[in-house]
mmCIF file of the N, C-alpha and C atoms, coordinates in Angstrom:
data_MODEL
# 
_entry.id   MODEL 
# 
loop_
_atom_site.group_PDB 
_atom_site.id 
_atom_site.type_symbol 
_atom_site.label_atom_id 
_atom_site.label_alt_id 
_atom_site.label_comp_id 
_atom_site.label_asym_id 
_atom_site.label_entity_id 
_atom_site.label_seq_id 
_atom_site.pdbx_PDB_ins_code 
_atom_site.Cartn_x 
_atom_site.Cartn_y 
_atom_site.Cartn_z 
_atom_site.occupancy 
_atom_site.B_iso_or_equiv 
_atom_site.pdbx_formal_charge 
_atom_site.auth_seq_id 
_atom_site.auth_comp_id 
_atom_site.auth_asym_id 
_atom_site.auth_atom_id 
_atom_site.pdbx_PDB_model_num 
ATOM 1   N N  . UNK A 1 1  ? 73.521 -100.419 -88.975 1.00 0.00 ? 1  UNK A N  1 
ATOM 2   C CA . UNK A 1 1  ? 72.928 -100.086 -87.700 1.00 0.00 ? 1  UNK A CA 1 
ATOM 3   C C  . UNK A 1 1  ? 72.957 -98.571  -87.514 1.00 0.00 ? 1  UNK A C  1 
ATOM 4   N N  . UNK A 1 2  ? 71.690 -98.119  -86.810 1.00 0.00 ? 2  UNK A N  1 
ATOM 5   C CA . UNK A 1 2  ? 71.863 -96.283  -87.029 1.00 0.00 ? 2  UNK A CA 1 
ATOM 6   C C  . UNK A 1 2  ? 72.475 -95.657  -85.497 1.00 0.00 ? 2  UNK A C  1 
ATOM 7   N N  . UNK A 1 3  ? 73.374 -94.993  -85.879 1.00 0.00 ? 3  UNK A N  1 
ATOM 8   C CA . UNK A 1 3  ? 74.526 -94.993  -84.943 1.00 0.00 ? 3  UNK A CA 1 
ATOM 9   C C  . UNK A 1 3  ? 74.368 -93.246  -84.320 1.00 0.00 ? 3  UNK A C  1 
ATOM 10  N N  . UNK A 1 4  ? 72.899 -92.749  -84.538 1.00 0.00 ? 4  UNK A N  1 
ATOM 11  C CA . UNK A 1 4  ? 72.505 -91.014  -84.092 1.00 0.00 ? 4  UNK A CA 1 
ATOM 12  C C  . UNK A 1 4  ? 72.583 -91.363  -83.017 1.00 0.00 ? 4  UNK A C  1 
ATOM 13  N N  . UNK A 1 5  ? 71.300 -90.055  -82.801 1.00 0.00 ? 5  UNK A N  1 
ATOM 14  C CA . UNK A 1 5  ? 71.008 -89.783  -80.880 1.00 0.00 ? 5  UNK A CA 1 
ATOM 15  C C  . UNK A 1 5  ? 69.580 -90.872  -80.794 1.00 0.00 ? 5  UNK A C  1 
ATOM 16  N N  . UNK A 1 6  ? 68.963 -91.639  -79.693 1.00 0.00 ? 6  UNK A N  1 
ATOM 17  C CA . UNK A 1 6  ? 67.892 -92.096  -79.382 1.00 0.00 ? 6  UNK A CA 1 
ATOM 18  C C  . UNK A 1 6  ? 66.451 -91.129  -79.746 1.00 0.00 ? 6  UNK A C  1 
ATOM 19  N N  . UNK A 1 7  ? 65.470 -91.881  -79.757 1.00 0.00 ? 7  UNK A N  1 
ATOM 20  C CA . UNK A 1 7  ? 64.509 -91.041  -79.666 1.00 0.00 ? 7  UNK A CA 1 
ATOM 21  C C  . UNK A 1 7  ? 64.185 -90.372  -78.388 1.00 0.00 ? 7  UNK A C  1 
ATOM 22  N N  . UNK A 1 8  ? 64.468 -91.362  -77.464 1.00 0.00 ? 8  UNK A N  1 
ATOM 23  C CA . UNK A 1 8  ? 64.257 -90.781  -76.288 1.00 0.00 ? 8  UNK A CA 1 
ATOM 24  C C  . UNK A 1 8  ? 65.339 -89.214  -76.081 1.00 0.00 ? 8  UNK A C  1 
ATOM 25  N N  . UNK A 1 9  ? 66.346 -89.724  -76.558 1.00 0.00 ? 9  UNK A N  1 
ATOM 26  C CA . UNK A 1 9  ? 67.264 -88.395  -76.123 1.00 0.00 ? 9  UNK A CA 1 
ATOM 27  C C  . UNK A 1 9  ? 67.375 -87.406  -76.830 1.00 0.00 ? 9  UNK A C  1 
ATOM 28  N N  . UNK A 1 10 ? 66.451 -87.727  -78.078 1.00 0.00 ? 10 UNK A N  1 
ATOM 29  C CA . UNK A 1 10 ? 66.373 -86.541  -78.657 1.00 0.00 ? 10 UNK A CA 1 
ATOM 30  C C  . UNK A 1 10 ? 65.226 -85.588  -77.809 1.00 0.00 ? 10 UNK A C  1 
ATOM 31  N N  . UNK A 1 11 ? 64.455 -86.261  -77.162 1.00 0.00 ? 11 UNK A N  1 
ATOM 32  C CA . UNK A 1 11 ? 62.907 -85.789  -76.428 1.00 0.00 ? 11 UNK A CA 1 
ATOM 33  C C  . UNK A 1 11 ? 63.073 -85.083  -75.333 1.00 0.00 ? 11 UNK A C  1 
ATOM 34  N N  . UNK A 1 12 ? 64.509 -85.615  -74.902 1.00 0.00 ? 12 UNK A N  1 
ATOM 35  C CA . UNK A 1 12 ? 65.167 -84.702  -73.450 1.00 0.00 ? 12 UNK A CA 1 
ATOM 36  C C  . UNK A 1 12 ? 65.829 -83.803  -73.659 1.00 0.00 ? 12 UNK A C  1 
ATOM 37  N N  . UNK A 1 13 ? 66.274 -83.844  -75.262 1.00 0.00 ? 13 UNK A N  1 
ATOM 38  C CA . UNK A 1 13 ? 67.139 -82.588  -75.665 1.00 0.00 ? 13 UNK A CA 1 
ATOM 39  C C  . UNK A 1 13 ? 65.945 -81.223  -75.683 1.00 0.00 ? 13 UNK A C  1 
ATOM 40  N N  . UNK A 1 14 ? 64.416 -81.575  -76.258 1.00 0.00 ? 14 UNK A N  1 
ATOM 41  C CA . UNK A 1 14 ? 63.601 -80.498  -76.498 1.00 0.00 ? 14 UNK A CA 1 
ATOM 42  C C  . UNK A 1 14 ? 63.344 -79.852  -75.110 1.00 0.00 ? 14 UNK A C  1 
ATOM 43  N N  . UNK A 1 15 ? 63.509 -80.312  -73.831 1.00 0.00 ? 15 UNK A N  1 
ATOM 44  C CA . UNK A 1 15 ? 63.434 -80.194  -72.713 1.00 0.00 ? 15 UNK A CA 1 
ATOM 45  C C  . UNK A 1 15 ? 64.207 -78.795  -72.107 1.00 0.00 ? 15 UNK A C  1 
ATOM 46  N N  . UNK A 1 16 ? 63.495 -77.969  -71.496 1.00 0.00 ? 16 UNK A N  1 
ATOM 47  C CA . UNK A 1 16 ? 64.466 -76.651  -71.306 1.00 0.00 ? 16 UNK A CA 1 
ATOM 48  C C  . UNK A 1 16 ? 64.808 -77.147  -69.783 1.00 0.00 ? 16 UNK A C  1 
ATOM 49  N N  . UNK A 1 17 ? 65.817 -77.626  -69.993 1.00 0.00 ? 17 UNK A N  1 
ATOM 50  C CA . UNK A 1 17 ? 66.973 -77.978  -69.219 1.00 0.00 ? 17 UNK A CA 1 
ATOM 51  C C  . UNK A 1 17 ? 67.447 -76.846  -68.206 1.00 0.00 ? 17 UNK A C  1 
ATOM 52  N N  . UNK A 1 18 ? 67.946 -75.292  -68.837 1.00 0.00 ? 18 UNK A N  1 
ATOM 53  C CA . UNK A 1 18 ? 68.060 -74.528  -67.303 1.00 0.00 ? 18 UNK A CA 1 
ATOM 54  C C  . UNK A 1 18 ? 66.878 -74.677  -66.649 1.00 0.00 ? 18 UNK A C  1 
ATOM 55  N N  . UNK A 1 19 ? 65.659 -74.205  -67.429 1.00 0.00 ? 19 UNK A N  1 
ATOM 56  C CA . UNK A 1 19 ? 64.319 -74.084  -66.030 1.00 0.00 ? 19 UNK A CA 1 
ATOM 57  C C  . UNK A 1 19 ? 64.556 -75.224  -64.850 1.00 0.00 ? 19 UNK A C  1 
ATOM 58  N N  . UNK A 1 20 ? 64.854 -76.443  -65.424 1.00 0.00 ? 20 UNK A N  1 
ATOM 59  C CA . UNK A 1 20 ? 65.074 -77.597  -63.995 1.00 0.00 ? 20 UNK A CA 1 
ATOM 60  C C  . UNK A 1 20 ? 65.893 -77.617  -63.477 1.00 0.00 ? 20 UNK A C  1 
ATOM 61  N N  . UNK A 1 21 ? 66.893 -77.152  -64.107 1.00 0.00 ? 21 UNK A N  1 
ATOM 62  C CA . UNK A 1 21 ? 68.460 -76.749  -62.698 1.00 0.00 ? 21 UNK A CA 1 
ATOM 63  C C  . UNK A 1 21 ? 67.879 -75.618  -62.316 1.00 0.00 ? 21 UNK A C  1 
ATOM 64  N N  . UNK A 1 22 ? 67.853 -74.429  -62.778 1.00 0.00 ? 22 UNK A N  1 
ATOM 65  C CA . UNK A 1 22 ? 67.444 -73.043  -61.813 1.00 0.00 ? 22 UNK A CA 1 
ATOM 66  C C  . UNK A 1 22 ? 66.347 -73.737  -60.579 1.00 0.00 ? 22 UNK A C  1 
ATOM 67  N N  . UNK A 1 23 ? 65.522 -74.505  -61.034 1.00 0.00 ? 23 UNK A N  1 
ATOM 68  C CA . UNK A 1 23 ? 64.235 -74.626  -60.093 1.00 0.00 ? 23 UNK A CA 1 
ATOM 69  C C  . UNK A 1 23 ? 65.157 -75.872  -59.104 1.00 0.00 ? 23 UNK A C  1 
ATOM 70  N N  . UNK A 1 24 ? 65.897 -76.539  -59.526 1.00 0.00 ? 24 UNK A N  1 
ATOM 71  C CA . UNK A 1 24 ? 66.428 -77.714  -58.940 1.00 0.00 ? 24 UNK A CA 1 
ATOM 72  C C  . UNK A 1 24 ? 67.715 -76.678  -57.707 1.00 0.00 ? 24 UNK A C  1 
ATOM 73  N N  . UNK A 1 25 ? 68.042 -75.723  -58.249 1.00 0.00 ? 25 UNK A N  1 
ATOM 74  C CA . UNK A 1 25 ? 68.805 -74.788  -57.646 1.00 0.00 ? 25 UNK A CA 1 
ATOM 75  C C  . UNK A 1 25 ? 68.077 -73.836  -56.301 1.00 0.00 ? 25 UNK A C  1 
ATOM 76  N N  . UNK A 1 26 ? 67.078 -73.414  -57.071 1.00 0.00 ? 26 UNK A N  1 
ATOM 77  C CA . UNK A 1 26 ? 66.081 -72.699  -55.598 1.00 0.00 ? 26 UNK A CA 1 
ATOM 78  C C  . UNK A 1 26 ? 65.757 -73.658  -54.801 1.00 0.00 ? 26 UNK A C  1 
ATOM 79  N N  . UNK A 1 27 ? 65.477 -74.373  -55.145 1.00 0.00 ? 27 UNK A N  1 
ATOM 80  C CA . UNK A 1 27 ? 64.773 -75.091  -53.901 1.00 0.00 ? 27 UNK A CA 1 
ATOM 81  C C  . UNK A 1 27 ? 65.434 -76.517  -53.212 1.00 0.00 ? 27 UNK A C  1 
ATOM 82  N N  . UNK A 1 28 ? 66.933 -76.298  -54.001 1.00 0.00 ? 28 UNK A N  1 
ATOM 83  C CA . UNK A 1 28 ? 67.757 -77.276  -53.329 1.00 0.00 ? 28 UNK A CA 1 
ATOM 84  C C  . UNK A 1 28 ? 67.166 -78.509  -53.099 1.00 0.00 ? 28 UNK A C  1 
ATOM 85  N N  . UNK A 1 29 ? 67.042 -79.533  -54.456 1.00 0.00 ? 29 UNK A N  1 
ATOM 86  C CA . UNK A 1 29 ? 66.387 -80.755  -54.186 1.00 0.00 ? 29 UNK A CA 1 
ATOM 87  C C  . UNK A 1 29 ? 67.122 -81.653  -54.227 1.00 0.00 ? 29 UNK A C  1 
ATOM 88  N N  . UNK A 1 30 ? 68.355 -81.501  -54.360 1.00 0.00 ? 30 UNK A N  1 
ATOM 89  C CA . UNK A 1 30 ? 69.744 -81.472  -54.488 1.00 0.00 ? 30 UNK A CA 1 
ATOM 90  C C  . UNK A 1 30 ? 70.799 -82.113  -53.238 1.00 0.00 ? 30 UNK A C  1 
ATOM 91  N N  . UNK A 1 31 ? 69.712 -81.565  -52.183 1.00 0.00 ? 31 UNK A N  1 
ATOM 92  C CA . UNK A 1 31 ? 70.556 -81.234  -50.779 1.00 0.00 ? 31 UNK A CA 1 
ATOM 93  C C  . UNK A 1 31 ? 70.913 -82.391  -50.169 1.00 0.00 ? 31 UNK A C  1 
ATOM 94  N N  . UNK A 1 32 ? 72.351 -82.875  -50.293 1.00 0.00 ? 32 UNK A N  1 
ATOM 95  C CA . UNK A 1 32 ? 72.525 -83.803  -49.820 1.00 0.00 ? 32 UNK A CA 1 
ATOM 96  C C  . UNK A 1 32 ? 72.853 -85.296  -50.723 1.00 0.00 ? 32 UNK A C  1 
ATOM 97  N N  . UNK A 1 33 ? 72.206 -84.905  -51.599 1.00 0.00 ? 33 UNK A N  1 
ATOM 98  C CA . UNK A 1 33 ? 72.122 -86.356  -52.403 1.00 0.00 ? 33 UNK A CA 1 
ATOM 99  C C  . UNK A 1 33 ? 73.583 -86.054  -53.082 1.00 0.00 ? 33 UNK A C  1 
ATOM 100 N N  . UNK A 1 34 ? 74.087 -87.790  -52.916 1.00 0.00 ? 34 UNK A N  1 
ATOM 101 C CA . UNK A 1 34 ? 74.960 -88.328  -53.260 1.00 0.00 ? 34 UNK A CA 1 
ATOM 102 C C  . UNK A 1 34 ? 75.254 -88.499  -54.535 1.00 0.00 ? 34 UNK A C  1 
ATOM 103 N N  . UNK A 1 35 ? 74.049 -89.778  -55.181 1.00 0.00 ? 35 UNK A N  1 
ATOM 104 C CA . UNK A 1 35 ? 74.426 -90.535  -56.146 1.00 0.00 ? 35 UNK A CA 1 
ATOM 105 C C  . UNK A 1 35 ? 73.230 -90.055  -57.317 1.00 0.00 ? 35 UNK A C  1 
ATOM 106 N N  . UNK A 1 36 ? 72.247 -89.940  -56.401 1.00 0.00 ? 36 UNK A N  1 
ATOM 107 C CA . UNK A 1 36 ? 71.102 -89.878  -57.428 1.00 0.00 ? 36 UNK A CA 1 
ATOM 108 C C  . UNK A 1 36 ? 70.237 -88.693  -57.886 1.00 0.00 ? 36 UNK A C  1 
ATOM 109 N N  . UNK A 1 37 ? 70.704 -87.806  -58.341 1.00 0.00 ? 37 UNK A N  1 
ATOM 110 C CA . UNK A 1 37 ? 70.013 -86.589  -58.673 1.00 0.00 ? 37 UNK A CA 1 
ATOM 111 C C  . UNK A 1 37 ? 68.791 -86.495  -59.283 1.00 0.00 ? 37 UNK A C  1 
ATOM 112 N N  . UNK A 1 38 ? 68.429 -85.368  -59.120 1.00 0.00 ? 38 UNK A N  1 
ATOM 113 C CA . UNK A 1 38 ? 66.570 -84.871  -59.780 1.00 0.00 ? 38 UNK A CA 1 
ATOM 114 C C  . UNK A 1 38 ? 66.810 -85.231  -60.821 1.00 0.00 ? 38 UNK A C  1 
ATOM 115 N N  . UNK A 1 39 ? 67.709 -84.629  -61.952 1.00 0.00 ? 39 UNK A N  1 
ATOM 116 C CA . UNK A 1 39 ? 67.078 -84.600  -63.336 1.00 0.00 ? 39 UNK A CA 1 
ATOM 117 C C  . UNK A 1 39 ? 67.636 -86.137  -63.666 1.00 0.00 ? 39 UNK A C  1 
ATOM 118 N N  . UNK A 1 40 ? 68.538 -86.576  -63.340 1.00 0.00 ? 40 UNK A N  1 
ATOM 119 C CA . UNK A 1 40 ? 68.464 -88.709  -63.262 1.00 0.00 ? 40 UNK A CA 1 
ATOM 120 C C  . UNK A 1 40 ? 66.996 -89.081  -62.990 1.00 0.00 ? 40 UNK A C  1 
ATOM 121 N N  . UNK A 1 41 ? 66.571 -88.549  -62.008 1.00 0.00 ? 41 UNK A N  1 
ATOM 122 C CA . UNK A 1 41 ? 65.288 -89.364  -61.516 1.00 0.00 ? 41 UNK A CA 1 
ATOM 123 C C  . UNK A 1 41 ? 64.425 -89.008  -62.328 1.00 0.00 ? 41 UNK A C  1 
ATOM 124 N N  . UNK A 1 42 ? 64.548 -87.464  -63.140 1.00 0.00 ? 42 UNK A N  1 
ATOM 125 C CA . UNK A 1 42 ? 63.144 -87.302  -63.904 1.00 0.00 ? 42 UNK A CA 1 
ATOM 126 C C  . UNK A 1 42 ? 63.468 -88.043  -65.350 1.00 0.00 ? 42 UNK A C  1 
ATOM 127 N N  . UNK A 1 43 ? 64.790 -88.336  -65.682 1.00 0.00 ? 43 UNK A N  1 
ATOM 128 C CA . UNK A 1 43 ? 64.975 -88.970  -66.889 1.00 0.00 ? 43 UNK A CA 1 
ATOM 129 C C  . UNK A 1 43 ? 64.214 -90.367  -66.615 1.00 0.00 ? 43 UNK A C  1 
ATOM 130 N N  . UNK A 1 44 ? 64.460 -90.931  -65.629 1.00 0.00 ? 44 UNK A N  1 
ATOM 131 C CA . UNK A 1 44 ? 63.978 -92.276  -65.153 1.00 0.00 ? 44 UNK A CA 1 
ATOM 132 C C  . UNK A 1 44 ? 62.568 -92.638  -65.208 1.00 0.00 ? 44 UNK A C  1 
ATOM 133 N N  . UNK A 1 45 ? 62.239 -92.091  -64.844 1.00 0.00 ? 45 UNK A N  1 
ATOM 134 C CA . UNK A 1 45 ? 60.688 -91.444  -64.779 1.00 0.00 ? 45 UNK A CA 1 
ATOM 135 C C  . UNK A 1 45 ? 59.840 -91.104  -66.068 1.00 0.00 ? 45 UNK A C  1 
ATOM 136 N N  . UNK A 1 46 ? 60.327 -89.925  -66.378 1.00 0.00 ? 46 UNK A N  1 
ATOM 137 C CA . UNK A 1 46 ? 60.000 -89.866  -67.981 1.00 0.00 ? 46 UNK A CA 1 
ATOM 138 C C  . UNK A 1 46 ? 60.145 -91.730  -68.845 1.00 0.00 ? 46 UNK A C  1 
ATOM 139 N N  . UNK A 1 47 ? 61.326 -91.824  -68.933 1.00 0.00 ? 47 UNK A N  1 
ATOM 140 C CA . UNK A 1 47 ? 61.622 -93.060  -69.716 1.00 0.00 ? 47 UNK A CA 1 
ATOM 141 C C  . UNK A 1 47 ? 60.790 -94.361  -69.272 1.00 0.00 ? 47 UNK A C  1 
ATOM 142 N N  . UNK A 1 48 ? 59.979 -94.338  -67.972 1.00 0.00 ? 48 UNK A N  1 
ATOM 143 C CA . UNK A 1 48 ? 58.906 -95.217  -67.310 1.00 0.00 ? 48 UNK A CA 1 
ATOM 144 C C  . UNK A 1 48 ? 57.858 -95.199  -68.154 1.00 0.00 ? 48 UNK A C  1 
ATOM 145 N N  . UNK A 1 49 ? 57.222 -93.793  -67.976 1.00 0.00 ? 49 UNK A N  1 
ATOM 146 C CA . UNK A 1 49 ? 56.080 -93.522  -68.304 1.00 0.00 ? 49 UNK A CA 1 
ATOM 147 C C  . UNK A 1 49 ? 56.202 -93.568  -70.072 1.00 0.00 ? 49 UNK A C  1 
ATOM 148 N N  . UNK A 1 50 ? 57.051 -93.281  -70.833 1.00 0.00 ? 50 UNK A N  1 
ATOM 149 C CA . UNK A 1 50 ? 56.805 -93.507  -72.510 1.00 0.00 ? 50 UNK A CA 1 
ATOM 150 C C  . UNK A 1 50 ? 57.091 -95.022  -72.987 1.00 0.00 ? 50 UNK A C  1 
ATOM 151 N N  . UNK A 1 51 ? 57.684 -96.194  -71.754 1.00 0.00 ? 51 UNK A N  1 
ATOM 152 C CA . UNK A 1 51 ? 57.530 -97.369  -71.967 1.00 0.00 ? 51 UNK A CA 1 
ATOM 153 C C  . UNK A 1 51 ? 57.014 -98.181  -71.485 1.00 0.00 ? 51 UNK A C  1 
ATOM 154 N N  . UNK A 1 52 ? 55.686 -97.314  -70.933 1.00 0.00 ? 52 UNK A N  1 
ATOM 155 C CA . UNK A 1 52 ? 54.832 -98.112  -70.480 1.00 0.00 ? 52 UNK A CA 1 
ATOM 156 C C  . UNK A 1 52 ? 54.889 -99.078  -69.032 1.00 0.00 ? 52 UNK A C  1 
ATOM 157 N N  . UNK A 1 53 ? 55.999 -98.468  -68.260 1.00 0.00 ? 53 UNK A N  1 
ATOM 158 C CA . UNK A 1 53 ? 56.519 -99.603  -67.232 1.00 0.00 ? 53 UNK A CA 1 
ATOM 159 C C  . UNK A 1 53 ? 55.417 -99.507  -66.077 1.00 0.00 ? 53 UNK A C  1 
ATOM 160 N N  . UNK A 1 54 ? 55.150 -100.379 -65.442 1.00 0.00 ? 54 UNK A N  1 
ATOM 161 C CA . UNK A 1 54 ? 54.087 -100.560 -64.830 1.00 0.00 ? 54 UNK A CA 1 
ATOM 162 C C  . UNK A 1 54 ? 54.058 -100.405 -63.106 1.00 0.00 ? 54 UNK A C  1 
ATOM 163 N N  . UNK A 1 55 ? 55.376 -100.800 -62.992 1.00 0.00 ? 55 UNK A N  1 
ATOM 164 C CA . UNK A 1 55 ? 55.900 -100.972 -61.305 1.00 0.00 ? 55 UNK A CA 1 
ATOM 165 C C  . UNK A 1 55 ? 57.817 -101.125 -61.048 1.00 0.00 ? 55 UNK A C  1 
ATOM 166 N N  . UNK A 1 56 ? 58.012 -100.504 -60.269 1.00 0.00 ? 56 UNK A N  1 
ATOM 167 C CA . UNK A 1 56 ? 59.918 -100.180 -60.089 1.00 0.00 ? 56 UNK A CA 1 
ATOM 168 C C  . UNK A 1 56 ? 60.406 -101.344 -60.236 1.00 0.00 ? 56 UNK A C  1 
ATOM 169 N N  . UNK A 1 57 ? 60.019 -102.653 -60.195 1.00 0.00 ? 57 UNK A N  1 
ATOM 170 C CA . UNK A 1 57 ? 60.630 -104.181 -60.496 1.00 0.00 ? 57 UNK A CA 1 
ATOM 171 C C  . UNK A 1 57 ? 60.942 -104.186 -62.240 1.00 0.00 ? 57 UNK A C  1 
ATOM 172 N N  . UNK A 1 58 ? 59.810 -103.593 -62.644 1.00 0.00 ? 58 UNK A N  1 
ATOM 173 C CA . UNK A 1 58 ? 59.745 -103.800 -64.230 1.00 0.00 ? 58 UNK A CA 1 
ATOM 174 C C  . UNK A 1 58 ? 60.564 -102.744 -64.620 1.00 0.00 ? 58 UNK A C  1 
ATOM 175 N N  . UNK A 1 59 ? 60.708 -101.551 -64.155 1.00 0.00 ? 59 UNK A N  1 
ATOM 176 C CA . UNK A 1 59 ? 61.568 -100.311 -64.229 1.00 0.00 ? 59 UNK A CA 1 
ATOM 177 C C  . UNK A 1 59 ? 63.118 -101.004 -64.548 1.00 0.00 ? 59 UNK A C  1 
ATOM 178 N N  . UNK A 1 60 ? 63.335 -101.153 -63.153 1.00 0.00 ? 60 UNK A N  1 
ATOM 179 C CA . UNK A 1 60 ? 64.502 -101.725 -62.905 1.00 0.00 ? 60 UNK A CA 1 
ATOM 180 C C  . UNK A 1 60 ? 64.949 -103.264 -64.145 1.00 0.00 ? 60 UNK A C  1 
ATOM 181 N N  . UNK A 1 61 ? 64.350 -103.413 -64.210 1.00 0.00 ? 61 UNK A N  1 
ATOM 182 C CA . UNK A 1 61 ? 64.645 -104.967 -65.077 1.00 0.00 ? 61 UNK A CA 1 
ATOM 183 C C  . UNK A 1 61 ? 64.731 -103.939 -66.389 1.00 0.00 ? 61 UNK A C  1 
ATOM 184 N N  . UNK A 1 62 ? 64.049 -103.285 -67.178 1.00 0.00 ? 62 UNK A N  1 
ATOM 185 C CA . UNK A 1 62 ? 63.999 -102.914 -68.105 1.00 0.00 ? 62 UNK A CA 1 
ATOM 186 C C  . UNK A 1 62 ? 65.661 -101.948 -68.151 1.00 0.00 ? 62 UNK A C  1 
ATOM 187 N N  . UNK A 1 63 ? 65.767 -101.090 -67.046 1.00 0.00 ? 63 UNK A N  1 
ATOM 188 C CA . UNK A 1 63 ? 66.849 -100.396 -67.500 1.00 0.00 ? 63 UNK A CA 1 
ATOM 189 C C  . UNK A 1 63 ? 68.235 -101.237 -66.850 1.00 0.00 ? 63 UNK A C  1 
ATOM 190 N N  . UNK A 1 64 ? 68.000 -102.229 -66.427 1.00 0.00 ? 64 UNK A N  1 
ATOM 191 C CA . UNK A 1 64 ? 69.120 -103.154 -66.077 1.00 0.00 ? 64 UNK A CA 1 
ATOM 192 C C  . UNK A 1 64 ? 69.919 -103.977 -67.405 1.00 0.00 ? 64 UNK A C  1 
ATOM 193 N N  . UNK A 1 65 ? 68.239 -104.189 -68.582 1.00 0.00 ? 65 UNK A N  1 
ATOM 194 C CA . UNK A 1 65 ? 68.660 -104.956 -69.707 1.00 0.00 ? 65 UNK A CA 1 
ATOM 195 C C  . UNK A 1 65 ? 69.404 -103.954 -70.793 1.00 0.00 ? 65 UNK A C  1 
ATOM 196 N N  . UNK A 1 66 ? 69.132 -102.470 -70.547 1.00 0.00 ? 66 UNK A N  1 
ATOM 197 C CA . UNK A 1 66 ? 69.649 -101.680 -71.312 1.00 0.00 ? 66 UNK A CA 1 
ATOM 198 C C  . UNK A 1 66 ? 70.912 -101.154 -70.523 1.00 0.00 ? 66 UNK A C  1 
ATOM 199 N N  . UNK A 1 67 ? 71.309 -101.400 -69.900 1.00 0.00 ? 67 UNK A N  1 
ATOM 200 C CA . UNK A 1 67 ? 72.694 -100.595 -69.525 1.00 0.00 ? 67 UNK A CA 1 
ATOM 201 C C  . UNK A 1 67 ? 74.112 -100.525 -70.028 1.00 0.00 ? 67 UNK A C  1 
ATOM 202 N N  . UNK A 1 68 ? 73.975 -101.051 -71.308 1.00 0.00 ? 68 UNK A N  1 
ATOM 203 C CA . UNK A 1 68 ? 75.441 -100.429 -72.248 1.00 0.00 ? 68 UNK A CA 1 
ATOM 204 C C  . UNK A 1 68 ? 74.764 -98.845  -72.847 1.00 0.00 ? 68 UNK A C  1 
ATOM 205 N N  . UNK A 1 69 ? 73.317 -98.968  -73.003 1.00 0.00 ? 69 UNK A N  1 
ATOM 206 C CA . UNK A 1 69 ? 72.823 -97.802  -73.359 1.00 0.00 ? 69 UNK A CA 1 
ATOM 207 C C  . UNK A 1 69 ? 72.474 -96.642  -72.680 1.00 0.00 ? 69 UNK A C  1 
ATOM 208 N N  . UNK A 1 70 ? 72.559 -96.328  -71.753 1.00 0.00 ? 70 UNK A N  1 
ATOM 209 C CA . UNK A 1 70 ? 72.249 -95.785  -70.187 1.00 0.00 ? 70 UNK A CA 1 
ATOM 210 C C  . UNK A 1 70 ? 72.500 -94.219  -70.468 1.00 0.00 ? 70 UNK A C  1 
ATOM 211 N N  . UNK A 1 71 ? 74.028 -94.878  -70.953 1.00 0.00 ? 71 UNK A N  1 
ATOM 212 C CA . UNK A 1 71 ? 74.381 -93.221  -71.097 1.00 0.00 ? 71 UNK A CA 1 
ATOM 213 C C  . UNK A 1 71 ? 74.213 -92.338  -72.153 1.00 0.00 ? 71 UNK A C  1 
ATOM 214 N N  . UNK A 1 72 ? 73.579 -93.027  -73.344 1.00 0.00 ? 72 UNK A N  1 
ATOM 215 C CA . UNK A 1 72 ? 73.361 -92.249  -74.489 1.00 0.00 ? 72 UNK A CA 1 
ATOM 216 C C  . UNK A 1 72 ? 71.688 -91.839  -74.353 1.00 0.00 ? 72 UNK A C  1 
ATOM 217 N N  . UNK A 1 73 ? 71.012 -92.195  -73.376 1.00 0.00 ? 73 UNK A N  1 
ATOM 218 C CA . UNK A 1 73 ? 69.819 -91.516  -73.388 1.00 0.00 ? 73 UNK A CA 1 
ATOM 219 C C  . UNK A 1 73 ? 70.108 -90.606  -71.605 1.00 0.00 ? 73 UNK A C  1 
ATOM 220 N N  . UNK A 1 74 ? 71.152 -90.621  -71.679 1.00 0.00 ? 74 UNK A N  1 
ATOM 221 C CA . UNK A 1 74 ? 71.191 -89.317  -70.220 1.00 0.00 ? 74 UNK A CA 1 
ATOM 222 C C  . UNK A 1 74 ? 71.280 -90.089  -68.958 1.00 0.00 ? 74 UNK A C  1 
ATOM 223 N N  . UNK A 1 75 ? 71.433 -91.174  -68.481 1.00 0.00 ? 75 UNK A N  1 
ATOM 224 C CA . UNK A 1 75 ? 71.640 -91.874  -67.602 1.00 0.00 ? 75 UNK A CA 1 
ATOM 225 C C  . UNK A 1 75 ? 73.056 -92.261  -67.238 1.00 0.00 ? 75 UNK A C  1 
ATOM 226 N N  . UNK A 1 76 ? 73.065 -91.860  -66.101 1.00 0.00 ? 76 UNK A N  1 
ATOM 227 C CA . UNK A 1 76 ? 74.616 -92.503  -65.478 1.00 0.00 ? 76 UNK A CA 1 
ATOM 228 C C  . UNK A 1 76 ? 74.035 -93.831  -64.776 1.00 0.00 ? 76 UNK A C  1 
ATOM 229 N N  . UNK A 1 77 ? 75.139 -94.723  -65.214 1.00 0.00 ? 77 UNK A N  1 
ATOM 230 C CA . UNK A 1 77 ? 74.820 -96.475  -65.003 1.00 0.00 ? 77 UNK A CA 1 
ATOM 231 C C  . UNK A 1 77 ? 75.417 -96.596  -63.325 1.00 0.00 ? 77 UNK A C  1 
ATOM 232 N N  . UNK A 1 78 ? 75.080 -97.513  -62.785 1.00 0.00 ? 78 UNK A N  1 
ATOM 233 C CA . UNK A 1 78 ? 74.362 -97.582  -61.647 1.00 0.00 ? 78 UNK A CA 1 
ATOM 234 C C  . UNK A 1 78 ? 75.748 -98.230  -61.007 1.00 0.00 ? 78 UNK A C  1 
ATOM 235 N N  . UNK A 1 79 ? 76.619 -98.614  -60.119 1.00 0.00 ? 79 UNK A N  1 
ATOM 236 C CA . UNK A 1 79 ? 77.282 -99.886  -59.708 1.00 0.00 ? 79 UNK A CA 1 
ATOM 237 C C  . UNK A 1 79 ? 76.746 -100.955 -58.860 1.00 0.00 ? 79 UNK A C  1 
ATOM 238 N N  . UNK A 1 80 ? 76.816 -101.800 -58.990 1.00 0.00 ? 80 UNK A N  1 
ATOM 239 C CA . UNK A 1 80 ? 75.837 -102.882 -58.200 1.00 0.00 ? 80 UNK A CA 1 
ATOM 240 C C  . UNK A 1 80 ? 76.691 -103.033 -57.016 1.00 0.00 ? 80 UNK A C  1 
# 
């Protein structure tokens, strides 16, 4: 079994990561939130759109069935 990084997380690694904190920093998108941060939501998002997910039910089901994997493509797992 191949035991690297995901494809996906290799795709977030090519990602220039300060530009979205600096920009996530100016404009404080930040403000307030608790649990669920920008670059969570854009991982979420991103990972929607390259699997084709169609609507937040299918989102959700899809990253519900993956959640031993959550955190190796950049996701902090959720508590129910």
């Amino acid at each position: 079994m191949y035991s690297g990084a995901t494809v996906f997380s290799q795709l977030m690694q090519q990602l220039p990561w300060w530009r979205f904190l600096d920009l996530d920093r100016r404009y404080q998108s930040d403000y307030k939130v608790k649990t669920f941060r920008c670059a969570e939501h854009f991982r979420v998002m991103a990972f929607a759109q390259l699997t084709y997910r169609e609507n937040l039910r299918d989102i959700e089901a899809c990253l519900c069935a993956m959640e031993p994997k959550l955190y190796h493509i950049g996701i902090r797992a959720r508590s129910p």
